[in-house]
C-alpha positions as CSV (number, residue, x, y, z in Angstrom):
1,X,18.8,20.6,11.8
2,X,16.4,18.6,9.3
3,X,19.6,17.9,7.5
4,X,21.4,16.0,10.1
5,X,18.2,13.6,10.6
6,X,19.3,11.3,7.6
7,X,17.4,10.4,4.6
8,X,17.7,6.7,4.3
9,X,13.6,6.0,5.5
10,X,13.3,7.8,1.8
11,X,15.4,5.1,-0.2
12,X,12.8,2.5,1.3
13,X,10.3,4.2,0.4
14,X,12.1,4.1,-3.1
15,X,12.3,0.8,-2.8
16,X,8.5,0.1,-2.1
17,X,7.7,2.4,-4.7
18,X,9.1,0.3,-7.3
19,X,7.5,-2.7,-6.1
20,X,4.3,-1.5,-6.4
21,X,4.9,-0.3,-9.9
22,X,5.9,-3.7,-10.2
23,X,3.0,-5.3,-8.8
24,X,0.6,-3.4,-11.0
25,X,2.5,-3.5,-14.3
26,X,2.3,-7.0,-13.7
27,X,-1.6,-7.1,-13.2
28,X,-2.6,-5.0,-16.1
29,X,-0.8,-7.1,-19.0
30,X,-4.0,-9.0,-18.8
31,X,-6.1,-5.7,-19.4
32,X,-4.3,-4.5,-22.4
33,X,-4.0,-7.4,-24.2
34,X,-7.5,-8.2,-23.2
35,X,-9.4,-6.9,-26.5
36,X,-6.9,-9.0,-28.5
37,X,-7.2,-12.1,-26.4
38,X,-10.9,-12.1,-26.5
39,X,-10.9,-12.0,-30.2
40,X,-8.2,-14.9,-30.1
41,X,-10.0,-16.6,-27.9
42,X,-13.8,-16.0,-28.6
43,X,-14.4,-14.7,-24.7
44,X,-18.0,-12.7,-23.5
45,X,-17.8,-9.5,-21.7
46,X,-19.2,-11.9,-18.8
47,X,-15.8,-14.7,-19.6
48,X,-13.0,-11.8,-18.9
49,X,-15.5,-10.7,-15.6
50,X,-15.4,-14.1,-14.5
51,X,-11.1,-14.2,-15.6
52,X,-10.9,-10.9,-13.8
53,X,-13.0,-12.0,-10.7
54,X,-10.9,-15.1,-10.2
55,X,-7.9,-12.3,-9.5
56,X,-10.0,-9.9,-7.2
57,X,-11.8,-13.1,-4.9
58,X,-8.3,-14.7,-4.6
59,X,-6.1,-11.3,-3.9
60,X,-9.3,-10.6,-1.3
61,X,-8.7,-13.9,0.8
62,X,-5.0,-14.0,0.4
63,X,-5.5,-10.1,1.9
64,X,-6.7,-11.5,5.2
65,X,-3.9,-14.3,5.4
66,X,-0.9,-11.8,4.0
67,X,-1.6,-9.2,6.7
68,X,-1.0,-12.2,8.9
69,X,1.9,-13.6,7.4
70,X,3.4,-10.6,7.1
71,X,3.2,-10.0,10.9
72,X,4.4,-13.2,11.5
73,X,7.9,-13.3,9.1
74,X,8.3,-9.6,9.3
75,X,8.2,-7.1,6.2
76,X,11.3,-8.3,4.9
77,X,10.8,-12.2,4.3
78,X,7.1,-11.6,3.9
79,X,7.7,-9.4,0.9
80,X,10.5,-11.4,-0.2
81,X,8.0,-14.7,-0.3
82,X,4.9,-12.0,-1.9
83,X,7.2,-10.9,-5.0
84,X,8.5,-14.5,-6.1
85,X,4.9,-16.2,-5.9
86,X,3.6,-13.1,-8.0
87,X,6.4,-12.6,-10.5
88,X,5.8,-16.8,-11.5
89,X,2.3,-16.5,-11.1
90,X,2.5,-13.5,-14.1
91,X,4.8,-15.7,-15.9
92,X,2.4,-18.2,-15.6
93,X,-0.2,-16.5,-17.9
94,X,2.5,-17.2,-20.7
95,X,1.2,-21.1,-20.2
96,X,-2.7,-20.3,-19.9
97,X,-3.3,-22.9,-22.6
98,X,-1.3,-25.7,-21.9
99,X,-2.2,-25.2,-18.3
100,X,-5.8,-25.2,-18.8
101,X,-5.6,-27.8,-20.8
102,X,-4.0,-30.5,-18.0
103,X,-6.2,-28.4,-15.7
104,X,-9.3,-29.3,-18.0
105,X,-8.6,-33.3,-18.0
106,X,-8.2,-33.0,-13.9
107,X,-11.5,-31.5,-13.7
108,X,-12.8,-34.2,-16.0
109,X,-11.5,-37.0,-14.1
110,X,-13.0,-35.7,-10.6
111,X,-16.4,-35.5,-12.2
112,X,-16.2,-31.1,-12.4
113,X,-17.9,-30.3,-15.9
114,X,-15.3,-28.6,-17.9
115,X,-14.4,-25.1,-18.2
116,X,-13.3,-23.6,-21.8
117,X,-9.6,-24.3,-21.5
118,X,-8.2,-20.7,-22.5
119,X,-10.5,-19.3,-19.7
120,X,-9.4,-22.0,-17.1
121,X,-5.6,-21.5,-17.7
122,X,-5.7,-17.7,-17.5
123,X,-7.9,-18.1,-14.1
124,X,-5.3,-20.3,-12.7
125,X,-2.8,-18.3,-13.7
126,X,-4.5,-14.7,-12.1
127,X,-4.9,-16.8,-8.8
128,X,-1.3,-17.8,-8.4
129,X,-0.7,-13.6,-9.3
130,X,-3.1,-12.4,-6.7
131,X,-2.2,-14.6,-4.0
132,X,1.5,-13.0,-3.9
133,X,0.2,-9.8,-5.0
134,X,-1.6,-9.5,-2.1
135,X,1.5,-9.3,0.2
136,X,2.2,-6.1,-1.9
137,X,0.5,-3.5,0.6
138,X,0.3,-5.2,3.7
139,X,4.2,-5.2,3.8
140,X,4.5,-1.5,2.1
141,X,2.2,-0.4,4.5
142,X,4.2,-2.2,7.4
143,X,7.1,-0.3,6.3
144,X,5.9,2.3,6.4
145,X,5.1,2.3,9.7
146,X,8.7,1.0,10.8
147,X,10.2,3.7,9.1
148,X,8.2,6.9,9.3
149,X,6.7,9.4,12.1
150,X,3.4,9.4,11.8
151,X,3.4,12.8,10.4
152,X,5.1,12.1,8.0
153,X,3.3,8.5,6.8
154,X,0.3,9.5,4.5
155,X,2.8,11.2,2.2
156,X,5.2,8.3,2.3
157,X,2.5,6.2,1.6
158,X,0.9,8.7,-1.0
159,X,4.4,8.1,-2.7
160,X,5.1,4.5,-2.6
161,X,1.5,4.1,-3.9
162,X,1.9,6.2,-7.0
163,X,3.8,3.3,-8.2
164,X,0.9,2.0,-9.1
165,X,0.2,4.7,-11.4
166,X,3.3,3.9,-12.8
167,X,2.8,0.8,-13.2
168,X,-0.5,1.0,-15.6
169,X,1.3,3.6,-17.2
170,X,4.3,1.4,-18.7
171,X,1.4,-1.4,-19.2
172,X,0.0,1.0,-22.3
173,X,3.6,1.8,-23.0
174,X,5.2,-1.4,-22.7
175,X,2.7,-4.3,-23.4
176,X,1.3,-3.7,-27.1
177,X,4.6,-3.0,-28.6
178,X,6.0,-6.2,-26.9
179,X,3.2,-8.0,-27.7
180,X,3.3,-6.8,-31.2
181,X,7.1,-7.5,-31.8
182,X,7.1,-11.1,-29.9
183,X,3.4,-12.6,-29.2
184,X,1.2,-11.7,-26.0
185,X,3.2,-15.2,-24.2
186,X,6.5,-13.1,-24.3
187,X,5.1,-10.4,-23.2
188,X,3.7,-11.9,-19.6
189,X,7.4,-13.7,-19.0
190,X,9.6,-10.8,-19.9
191,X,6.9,-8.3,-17.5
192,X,6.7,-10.9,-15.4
193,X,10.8,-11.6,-14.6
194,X,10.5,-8.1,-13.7
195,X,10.5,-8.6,-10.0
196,X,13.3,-10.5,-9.3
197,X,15.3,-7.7,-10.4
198,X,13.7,-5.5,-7.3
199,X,14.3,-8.5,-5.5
200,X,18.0,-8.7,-5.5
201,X,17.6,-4.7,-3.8
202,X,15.4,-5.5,-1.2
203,X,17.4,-8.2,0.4
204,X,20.4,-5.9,0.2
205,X,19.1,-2.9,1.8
206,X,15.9,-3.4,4.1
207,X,16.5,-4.2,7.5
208,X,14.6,-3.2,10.8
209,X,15.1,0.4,12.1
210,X,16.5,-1.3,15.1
211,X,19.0,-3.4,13.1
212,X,19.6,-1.5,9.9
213,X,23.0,-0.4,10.0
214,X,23.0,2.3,7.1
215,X,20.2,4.2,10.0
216,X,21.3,7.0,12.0
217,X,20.6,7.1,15.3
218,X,19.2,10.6,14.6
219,X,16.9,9.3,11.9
220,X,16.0,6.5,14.0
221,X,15.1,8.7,17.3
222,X,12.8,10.8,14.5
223,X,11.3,8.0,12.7
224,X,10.0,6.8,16.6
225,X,9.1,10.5,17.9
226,X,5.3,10.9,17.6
227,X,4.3,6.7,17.8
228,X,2.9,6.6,21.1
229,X,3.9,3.1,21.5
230,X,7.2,1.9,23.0
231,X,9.9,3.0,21.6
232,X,12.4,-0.3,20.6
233,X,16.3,0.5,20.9
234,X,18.4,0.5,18.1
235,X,21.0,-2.6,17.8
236,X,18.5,-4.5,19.3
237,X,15.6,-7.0,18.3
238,X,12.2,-6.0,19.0
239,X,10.9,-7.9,21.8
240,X,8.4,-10.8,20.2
241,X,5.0,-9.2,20.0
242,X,1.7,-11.3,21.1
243,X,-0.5,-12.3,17.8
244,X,-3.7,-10.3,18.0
245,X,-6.4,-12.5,17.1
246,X,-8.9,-11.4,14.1
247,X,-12.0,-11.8,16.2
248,X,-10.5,-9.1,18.4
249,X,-9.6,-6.8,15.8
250,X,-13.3,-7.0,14.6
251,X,-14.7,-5.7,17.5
252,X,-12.9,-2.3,17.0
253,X,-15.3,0.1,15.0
254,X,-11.7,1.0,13.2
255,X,-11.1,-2.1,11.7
256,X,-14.7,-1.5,10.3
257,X,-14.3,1.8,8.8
258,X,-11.6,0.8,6.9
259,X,-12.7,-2.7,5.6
260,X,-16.3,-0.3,4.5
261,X,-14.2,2.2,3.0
262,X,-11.9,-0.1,1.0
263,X,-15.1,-2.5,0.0
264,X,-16.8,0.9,-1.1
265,X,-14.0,2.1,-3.1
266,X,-11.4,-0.6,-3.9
267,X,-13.5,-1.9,-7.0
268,X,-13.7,1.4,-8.6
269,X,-10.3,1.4,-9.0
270,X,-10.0,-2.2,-10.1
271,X,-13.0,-1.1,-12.6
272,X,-10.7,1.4,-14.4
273,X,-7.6,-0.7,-14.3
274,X,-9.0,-3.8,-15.9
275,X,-12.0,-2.1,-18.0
276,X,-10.8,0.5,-19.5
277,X,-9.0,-0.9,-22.7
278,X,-12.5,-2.7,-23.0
279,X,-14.5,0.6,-22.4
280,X,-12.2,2.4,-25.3
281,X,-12.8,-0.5,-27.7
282,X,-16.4,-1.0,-27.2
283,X,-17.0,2.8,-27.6
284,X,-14.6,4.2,-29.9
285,X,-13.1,1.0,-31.3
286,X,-10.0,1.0,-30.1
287,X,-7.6,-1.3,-29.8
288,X,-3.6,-2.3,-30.0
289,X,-1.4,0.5,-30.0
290,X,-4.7,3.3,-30.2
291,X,-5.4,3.1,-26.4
292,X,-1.4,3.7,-25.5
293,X,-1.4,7.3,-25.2
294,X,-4.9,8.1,-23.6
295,X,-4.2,5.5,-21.3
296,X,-0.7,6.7,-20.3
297,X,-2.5,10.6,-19.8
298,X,-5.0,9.0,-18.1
299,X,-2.7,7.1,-15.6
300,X,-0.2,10.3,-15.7
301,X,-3.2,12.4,-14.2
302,X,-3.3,9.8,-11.2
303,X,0.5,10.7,-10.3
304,X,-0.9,13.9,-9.4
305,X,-3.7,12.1,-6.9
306,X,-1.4,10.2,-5.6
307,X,1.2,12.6,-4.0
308,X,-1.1,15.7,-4.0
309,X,-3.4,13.5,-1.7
310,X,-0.7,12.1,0.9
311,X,0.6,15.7,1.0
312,X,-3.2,17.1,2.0
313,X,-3.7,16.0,5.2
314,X,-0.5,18.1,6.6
315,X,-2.1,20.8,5.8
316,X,-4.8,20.2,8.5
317,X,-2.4,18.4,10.9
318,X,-0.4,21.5,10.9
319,X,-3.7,23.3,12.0
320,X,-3.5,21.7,15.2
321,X,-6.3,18.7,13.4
322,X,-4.8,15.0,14.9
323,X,-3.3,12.7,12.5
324,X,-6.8,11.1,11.8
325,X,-8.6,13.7,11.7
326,X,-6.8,15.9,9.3
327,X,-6.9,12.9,7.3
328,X,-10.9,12.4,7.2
329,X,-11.0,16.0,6.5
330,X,-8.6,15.5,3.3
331,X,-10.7,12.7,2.3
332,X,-14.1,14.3,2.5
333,X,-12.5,17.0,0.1
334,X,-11.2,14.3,-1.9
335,X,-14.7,12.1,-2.1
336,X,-16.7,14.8,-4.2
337,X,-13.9,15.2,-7.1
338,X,-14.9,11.4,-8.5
339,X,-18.2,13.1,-8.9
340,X,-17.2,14.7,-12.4
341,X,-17.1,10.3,-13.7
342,X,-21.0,11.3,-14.3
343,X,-20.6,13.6,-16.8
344,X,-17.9,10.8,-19.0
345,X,-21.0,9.5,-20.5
346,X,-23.1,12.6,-21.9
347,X,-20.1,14.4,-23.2
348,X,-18.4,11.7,-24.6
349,X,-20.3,11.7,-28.0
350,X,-18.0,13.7,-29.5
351,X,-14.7,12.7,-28.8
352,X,-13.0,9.9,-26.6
353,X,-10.3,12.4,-24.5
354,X,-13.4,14.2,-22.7
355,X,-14.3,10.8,-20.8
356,X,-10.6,10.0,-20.5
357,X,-10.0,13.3,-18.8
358,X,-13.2,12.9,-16.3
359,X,-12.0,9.4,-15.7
360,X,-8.4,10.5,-15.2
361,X,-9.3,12.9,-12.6
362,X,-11.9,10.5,-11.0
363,X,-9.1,7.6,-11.0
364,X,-6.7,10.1,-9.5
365,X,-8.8,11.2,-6.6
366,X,-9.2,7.3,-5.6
367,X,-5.4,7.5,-5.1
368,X,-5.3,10.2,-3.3
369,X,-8.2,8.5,-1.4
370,X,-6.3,5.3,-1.1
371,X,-3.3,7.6,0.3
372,X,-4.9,8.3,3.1
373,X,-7.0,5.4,4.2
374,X,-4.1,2.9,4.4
375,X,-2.6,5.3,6.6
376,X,-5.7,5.3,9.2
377,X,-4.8,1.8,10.1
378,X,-1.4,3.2,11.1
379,X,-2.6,6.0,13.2
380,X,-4.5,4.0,15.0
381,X,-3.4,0.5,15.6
382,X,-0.2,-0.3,17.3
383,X,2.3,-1.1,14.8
384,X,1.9,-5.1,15.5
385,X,-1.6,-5.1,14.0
386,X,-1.1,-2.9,11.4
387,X,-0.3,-5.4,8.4
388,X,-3.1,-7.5,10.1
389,X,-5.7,-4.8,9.8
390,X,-4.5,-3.9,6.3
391,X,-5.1,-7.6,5.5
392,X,-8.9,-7.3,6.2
393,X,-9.3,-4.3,4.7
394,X,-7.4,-5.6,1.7
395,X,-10.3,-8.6,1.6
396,X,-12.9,-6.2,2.0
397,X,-11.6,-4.2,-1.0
398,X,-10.8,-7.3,-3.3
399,X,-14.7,-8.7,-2.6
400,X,-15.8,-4.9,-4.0
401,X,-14.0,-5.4,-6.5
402,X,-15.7,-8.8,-7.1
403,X,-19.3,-7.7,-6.8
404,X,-18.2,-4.5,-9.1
405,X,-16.3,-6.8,-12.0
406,X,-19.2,-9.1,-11.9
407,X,-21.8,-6.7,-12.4
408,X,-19.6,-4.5,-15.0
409,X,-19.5,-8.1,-17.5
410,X,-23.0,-8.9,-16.9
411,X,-24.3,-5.3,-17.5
412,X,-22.2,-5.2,-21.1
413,X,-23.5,-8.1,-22.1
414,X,-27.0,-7.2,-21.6
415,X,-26.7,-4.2,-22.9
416,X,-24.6,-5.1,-26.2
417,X,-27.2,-7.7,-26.5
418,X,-29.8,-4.9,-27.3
419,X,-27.4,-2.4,-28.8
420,X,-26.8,-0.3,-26.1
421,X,-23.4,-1.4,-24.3
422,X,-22.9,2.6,-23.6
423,X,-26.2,2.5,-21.1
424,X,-24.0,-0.3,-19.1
425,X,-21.3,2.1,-18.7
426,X,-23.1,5.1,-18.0
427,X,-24.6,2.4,-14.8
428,X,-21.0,1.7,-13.9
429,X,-19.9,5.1,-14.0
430,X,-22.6,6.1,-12.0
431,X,-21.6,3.6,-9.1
432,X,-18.3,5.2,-9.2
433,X,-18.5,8.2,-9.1
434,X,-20.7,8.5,-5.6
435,X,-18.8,5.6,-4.0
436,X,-16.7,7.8,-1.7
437,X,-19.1,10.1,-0.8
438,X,-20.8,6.9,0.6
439,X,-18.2,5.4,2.2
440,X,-17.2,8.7,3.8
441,X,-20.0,9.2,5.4
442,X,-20.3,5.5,6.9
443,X,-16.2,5.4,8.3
444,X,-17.2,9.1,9.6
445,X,-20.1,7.6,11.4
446,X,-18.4,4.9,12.4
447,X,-15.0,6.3,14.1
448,X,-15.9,10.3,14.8
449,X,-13.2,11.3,16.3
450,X,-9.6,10.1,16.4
451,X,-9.0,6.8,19.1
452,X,-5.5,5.5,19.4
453,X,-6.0,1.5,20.0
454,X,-4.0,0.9,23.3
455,X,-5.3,-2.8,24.4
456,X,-4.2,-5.2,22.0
C-alpha cells in the first residue's frame, strides 16, 4: 500500500537538499580561507567579526523580507530569484579589492571616513551573499510544507537541512586545495558558479502539488491528509491567498517562541561555522590544509544530528504526543547534549580531536535542534504564513548571530592582548553550550501546549 503512494515529494526534497549544501559551501569559503586572508591582509580578530557580522545583520533583515517574498512569488521563482543573487554575490568575493576600492572613493566623496579597502570589499561582497542566502530556508521550508504530511515534515526537513552539513564539509575539502592550486579569487568563482548548476534542476522539476504533473494523485491525497487546512484540488491553482500582515503574526505567542528560540541558538551555530578554522589556528596553529580533516569529522558528526533529530519526534508522535508536542519533547532531549561544549576547553590541553569531538557533537545536536524548530512554524501556521513566519524567525536568528560574532572578535582580541585568547573561548563556549536549555525553557513557556493557528 505505501508503495503505490509515489515517491516524487522525496526527489524535492533531493533537490532542496542540494541547495542548502550549496548555500552553505558557499558561505564558509570565507571561513576557511580566513586565517590566510588575515595574514594577507593584516585583519584583527574584531575586522573578520565585523566581515562576518556584515553577513549575519544583512541575512537577518533580508529573513523578514524573503519569508515575504517568497509568499508572494511562490517557492519556485522565490528560490529561483534567492540562488542567482547568492551565487554572484559569492562570486563577488573574488573582486573584494577592486570593489572596495571604487567603494572606498564613493565613501570619500559623500563625506563617510574610509574603511580599509580589503575589509570594505569583502563586506560588500557578504551582503550581496546573505541577502539571496536568506531565501534559502524560507523557500525549503515552504516546500516542505507543500509537499509533505505533517508527519512526515520534521524528517524531510531534518534531511534537506543536513545539506548544510554537507556543505561545510566540502568547504574543508574543497577550498584549501583550490585555493592552493589557483589563488583564494578562483576559489570563490568556481564555488560560487555552483548554483546555477542546481538551478537548471529546479526549474525543470518543481512545480505546485496541484500542478506538478510527475504527482500522483495518490501521493498528492497523502501529502494533503493530516493539514487541517483546505485541501486544494489537483490540476488546479490554489485560490490567491490574503497577505497576513507581520503586526498580526506578532501577536501570536508562536511566532515568539520561534523567533526566541532561533535568536537563542542560531548564533551558535554561526559561531562554529565561521570560528572554527580561527579557533584551530589560534590554539593549535593550524592552518591551510591541517584543519581539512578535523573539520570534515567534525561536520560528518552533524549528518548524524541532522537526520537522527528529524527522525526523533516520530517516536513520540507515534505515542499518541501531537505533532508539536512530540517535537518539544525531542528538543528538550536534544538541548542538554550541547552541554558536553563545556568540557572542549579543560580537556583540550592535550590534543586538538578531544574539543573537536565535544564540538562535533554539540554542533550536531543544534541540527537536530534546527530540524525540529523550522518545522513548528509548519504545524502550526496555515501553510500561507509559513515562509512569512520563517522570515522573522530567520531575523531573529541572524541578529544572535550578530550579538554572538561581535562578542566572539572582541573577546579574542582582549584576551590575545594579555596572552590568554583560550579564556575568550572557554567564554564563548560557555554561551553555547547552555543556549538551548535556555531557549527551551522560554518557547515551552511561551506556547505549552500545541495550538493550530486558524484565523489568519
Amino acid at each position: 500500500m505505501h508503495q503505490a503512494i509515489g515517491k516524487y515529494r522525496w526527489t524535492i526534497c533531493g533537490l532542496l537538499f542540494f541547495a542548502t549544501t550549496v548555500n552553505y559551501l558557499d558561505r564558509q569559503v570565507l571561513s576557511i580561507l580566513a586565517p590566510d586572508l588575515s595574514k594577507e591582509f593584516g585583519w584583527t580578530n574584531t575586522d573578520y567579526a565585523n566581515i562576518t557580522a556584515v553577513f549575519q545583520f544583512v541575512y537577518a533583515i533580508s529573513m523578514l523580507f524573503a519569508g515575504r517574498i517568497i509568499d508572494k512569488l511562490g517557492t519556485k521563482w522565490g528560490y529561483i530569484w534567492a540562488i542567482i543573487i547568492w551565487s554572484i554575490g559569492a562570486i563577488m568575493h573574488a573582486y573584494a579589492i577592486p570593489i572596495g576600492a571604487a567603494s572606498s572613493k564613493f565613501l570619500g566623496w559623500i563625506g563617510i571616513a574610509a574603511i580599509e579597502i580589503s575589509i570594505l570589499g569583502f563586506m560588500i561582497s557578504r551582503a550581496v551573499l546573505a541577502f539571496g542566502e536568506a531565501g534559502n530556508f524560507p523557500a525549503a521550508i515552504k516546500a516542505t510544507a507543500e509537499y509533505f504530511p505533517k508527519k512526515e515534515r520534521s524528517f524531510a526537513t531534518g534531511i534537506f537541512n543536513s545539506g548544510s552539513n554537507i556543505g561545510a564539509i566540502l568547504a574543508p575539502i574543497t577550498v584549501p586545495w583550490i585555493a592552493n592550486n589557483w589563488g583564494w579569487e578562483a576559489t570563490f568563482i568556481i564555488i560560487g558558479a555552483i548554483g546555477f548548476i542546481w538551478l537548471l534542476f529546479w526549474s525543470m522539476m518543481y512545480e505546485k502539488p496541484e500542478k506538478q504533473k510527475r504527482l500522483s494523485e495518490a501521493e498528492f491525497n497523502y501529502i494533503n491528509s493530516d493539514t487541517g487546512e483546505a485541501t486544494p484540488v489537483i490540476g488546479h491553482d490554489t485560490p490567491a491567498e490574503a497577505k497576513v500582515s507581520w503586526v498580526k503574526l506578532l501577536g501570536y505567542k508562536q511566532t515568539w517562541a520561534f523567533a526566541v528560540g532561533k535568536f537563542m541558538t542560531d548564533g551558535v551555530w554561526w559561531f562554529f561555522l565561521f570560528w572554527l578554522p580561527k579557533y584551530l589556528e589560534a590554539q593549535y596553529g593550524m592552518t591551510k590544509s591541517d584543519i581539512t580533516l578535523p573539520l570534515a569529522v567534525l561536520y560528518s558528526m552533524t549528518m548524524v544530528g541532522s537526520i537522527g533529530g528529524g527522525w526523533f519526534p516520530m517516536y513520540f508522535i507515534k505515542k499518541g504526543y501531537t505533532p508539536y508536542d512530540g517535537r518539544m519533547k525531542a528538543m528538550l532531549l536534544i538541548a542538554l547534549f550541547p552541554l558536553v561544549v563545556l568540557l572542549a576547553q579543560p580537556l583540550g590541553a592535550s590534543s586538538f580531536w578531544i574539543p573537536v569531538i565535544l564540538i562535533g557533537i554539540g554542533a550536531s545536536a543544534h541540527q537536530a535542534w534546527s530540524a525540529n524548530i523550522f518545522t513548528t512554524v509548519s504545524d502550526m501556521f496555515p501553510r500561507k504564513a509559513v515562509g512569512s513566519v520563517v522570515g522573522i524567525g530567520g531575523m531573529a536568528g541572524g541578529l544572535g548571530g550578530v550579538v554572538l560574532s561581535k562578542l566572539g572578535g572582541g573577546l579574542f582580541d582582549h584576551y590575545q592582548a594579555l596572552g590568554h585568547i583560550q579564556t575568550g573561548y572557554t567564554i564563548m563556549f560557555a554561551i553555547c553550550a547552555v543556549a538551548y536549555l535556555i531557549a527551551w525553557g522560554i518557547m515551552k513557556s511561551l506556547v505549552p501546549k500545541y495550538k493550530l493557528i486558524t484565523d489568519l
